[in-house]
C-alpha positions in Angstrom: -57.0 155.7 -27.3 -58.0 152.9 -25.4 -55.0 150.3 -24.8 -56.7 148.1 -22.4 -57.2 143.9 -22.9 -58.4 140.9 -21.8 -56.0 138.4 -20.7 -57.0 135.2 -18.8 -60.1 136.9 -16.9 -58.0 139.7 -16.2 -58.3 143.1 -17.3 -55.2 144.9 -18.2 -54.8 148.7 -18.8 -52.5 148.1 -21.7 -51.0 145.1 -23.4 -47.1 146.3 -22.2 -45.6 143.2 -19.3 -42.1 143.0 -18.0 -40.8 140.0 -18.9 -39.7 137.8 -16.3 -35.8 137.9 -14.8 -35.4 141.0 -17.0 -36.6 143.4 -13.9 -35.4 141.8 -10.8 -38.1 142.3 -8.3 -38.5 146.1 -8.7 -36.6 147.9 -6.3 -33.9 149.1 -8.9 -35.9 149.5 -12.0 -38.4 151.4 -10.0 -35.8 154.4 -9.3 -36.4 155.1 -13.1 -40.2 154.8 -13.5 -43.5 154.0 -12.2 -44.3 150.2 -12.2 -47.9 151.1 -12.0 -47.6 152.0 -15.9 -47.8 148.4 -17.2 -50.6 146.2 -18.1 -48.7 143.2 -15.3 -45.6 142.4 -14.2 -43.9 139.1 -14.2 -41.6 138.7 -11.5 -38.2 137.0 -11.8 -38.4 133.1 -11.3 -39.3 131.9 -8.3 -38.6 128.4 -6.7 -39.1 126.4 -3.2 -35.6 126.7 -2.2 -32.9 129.6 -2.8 -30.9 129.2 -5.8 -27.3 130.8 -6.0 -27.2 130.4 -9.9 -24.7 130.4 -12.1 -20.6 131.3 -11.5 -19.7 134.4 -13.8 -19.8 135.6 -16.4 -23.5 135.2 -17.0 -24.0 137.7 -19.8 -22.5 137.8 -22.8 -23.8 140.4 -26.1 -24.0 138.8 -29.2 -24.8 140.3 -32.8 -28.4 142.3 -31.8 -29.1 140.2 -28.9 -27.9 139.0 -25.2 -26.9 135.7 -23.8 -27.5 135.1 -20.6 -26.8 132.3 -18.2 -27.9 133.2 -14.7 -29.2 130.3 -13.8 -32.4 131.0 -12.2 -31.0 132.5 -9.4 -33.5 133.9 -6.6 -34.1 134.0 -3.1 -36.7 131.2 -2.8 -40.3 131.0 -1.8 -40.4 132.8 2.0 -38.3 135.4 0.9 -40.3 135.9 -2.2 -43.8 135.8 -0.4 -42.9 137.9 2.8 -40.2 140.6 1.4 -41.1 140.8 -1.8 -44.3 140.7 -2.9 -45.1 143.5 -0.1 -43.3 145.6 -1.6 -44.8 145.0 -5.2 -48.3 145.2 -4.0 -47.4 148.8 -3.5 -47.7 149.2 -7.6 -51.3 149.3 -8.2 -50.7 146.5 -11.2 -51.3 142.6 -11.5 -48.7 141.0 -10.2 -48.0 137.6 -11.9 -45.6 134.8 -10.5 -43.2 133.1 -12.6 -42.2 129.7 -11.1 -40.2 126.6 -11.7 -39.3 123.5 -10.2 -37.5 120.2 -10.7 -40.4 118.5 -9.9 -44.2 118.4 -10.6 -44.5 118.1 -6.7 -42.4 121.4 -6.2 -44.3 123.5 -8.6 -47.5 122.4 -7.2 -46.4 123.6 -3.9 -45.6 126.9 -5.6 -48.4 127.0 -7.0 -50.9 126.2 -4.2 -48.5 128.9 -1.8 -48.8 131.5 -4.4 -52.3 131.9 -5.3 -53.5 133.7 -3.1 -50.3 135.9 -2.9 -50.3 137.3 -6.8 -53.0 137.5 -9.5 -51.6 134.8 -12.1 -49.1 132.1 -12.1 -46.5 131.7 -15.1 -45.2 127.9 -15.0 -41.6 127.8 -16.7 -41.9 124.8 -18.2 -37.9 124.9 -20.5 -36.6 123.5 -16.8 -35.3 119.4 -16.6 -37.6 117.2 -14.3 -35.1 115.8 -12.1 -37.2 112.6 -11.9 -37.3 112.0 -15.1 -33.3 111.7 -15.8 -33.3 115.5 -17.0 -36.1 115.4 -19.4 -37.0 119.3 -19.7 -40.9 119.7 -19.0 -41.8 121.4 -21.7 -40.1 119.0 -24.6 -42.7 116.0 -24.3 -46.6 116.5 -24.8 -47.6 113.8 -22.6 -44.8 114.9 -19.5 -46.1 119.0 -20.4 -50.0 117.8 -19.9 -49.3 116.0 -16.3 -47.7 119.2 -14.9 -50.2 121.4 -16.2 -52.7 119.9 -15.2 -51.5 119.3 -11.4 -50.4 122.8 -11.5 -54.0 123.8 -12.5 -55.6 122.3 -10.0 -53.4 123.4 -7.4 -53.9 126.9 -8.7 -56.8 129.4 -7.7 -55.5 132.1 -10.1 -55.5 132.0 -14.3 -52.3 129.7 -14.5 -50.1 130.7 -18.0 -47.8 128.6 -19.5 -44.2 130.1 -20.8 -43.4 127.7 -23.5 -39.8 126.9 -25.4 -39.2 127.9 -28.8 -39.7 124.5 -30.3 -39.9 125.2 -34.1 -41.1 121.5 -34.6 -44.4 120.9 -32.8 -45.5 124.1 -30.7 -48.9 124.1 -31.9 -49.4 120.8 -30.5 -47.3 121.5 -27.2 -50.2 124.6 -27.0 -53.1 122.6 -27.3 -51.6 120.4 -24.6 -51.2 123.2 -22.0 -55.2 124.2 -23.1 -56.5 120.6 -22.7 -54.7 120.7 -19.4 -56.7 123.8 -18.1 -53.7 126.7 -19.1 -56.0 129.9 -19.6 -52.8 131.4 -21.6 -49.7 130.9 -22.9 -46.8 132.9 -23.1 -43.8 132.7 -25.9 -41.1 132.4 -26.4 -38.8 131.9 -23.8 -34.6 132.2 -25.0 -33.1 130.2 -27.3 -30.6 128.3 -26.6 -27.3 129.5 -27.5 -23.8 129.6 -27.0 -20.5 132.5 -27.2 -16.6 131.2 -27.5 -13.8 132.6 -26.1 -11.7 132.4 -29.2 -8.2 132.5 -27.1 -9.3 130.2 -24.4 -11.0 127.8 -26.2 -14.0 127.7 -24.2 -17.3 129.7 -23.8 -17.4 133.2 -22.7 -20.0 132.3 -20.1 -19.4 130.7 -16.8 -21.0 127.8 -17.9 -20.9 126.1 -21.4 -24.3 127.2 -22.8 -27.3 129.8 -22.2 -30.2 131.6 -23.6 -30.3 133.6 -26.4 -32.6 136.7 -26.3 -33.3 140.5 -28.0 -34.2 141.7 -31.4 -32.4 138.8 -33.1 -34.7 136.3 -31.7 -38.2 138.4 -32.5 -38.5 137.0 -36.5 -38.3 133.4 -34.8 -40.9 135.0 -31.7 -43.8 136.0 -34.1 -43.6 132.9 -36.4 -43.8 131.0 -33.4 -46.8 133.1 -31.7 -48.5 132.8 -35.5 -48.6 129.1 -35.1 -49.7 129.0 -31.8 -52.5 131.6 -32.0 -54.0 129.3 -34.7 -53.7 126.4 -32.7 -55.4 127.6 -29.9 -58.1 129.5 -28.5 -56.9 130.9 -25.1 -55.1 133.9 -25.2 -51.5 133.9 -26.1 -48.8 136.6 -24.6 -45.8 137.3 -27.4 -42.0 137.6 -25.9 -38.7 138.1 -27.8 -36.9 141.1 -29.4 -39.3 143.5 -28.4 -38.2 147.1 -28.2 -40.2 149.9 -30.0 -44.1 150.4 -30.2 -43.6 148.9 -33.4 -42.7 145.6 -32.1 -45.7 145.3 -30.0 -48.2 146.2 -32.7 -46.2 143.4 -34.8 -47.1 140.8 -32.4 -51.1 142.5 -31.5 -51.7 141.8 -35.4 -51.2 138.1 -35.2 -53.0 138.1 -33.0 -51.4 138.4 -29.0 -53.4 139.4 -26.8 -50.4 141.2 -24.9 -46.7 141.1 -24.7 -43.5 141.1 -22.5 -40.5 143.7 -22.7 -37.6 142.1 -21.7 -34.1 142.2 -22.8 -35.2 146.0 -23.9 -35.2 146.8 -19.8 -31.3 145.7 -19.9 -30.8 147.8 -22.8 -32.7 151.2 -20.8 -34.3 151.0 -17.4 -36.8 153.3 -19.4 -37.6 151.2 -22.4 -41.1 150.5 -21.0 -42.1 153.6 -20.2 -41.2 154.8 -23.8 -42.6 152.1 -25.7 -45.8 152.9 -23.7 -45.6 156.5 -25.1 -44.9 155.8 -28.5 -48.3 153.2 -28.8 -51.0 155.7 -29.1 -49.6 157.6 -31.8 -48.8 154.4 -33.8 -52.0 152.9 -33.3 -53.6 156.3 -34.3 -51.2 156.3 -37.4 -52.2 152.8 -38.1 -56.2 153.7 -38.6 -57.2 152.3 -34.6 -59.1 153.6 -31.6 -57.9 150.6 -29.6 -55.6 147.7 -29.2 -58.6 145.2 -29.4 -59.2 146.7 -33.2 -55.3 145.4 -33.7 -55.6 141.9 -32.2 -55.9 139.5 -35.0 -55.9 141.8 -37.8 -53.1 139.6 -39.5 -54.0 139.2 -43.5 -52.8 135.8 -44.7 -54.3 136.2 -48.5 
């Protein structure tokens, strides 16, 4: 069976990624199995500075999902490129950045530090531009296309774009991020959500609101992929509820060229690795020699 594809010039043993933040950087998950096994993995965001995040509690479960609201916290840019990255080189697999910023300026700087460090940038783009009074990145068309673009330049790696699940407008928010020089796209990032604390009166979070991930968000995922994979013609990555073989074929028919596995690590440090066994027997049972004979098989009649 062979599970290998082509994502943004790079060629990937299987269509299985680790979702950024869902991971850490490795050193736990990797007690329970062999990082080497995945297609890529997407490290937990990185930006210039450190970033304490959020006060507890930053996870709350939800009805066949997880809310989390850790606030982007990571040890910053050195930290990331001198500590950490070392040690993930160690896992023969690409190795693709996540970053952010609160400024086109800082993930520029990211992005132009990075490249030579990993194989791929992923720009999260669901973060407010402090310049621009808050305005998240990836909300406007016009603010989305300036950043990509710098970022691009900056960028001697593929550069992917993780964008928010905006039900209103994605396909057009994609064909931005291609115009701009994106060689993929990644979706969907959480949704925003929020949990109360009946007796307090408040949220059950340390903060008011977070993101909303897991199995209860996938319906919303692959609609959203659908549209996008129509819309454009760089490859597209599908995120959200995945946790069975199943899952992943769902998203390969429409057309993904890959996927990420995230809350499903929280769930079971081994999720990955089984998900990873169960494909060849489903692609087998579902008539295929390879995941390229999935991609885009999706029958709209």
């Amino acid at each position: 069976m062979d599970l290998s594809t082509e994502l943004a010039g790079l060629r990937l043993k299987n269509p299985v990624l680790l979702a950024s933040g869902t991971w850490g950087y490795g050193q736990e998950l990797s007690q329970y199995l062999d990082l080497s096994l995945f297609g890529a993995l997407v490290t937990k965001g990185i930006s210039l500075e450190p970033r304490p995040g959020n006060p507890p509690p930053r996870l709350v479960e939800t009805p066949c999902g997880l809310i989390n609201a850790i606030g982007l916290e990571n040890p910053g840019l050195k930290a990331f490129a001198t500590k950490i990255i070392p040690y993930l080189r160690r896992f023969k697999v690409p190795l693709i950045a996540n970053i952010f910023g609160e400024s086109p300026e800082e993930y520029v700087t990211l992005t132009a530090e990075l490249s030579s460090l990993v194989d791929a940038i992923e720009v999260n783009v669901s973060c407010p531009n402090v310049k621009r009074g808050g305005l998240l990145f990836g909300s406007e068309p016009a603010e989305l296309a300036r950043l990509v673009e710098k970022v691009c330049q900056a960028a001697s790696v593929p550069v992917i774009v993780k964008l928010p699940p905006k039900t209103l407008g994605i396909g057009e928010l994609a064909q931005v991020c291609e115009a701009a020089g994106a060689a993929a796209l990644s979706l969907i990032n959480t949704v925003p959500a929020m949990a109360i604390d009946l007796h307090r009166r408040g949220s059950r979070l340390g903060v008011i609101s977070g993101g909303l991930s897991g199995p209860v968000i996938k319906p919303i995922a692959l609609k959203l992929v659908y549209e996008v994979v129509k819309a454009v013609k760089i490859p597209v990555i599908g995120i959200g509820g995945i946790t069975c073989a199943t899952d992943v074929a769902e998203f390969l028919i429409l057309g993904a060229r890959a996927v990420q596995i995230g809350t499903a690590n929280l769930i079971s440090p081994r999720a990955g690795s089984r998900i990873l066994q169960d494909l060849p027997p489903l692609l087998s049972e579902l008539g295929v020699s390879s995941v390229s004979q999935l991609i885009g098989s999706f029958r709209s009649e």
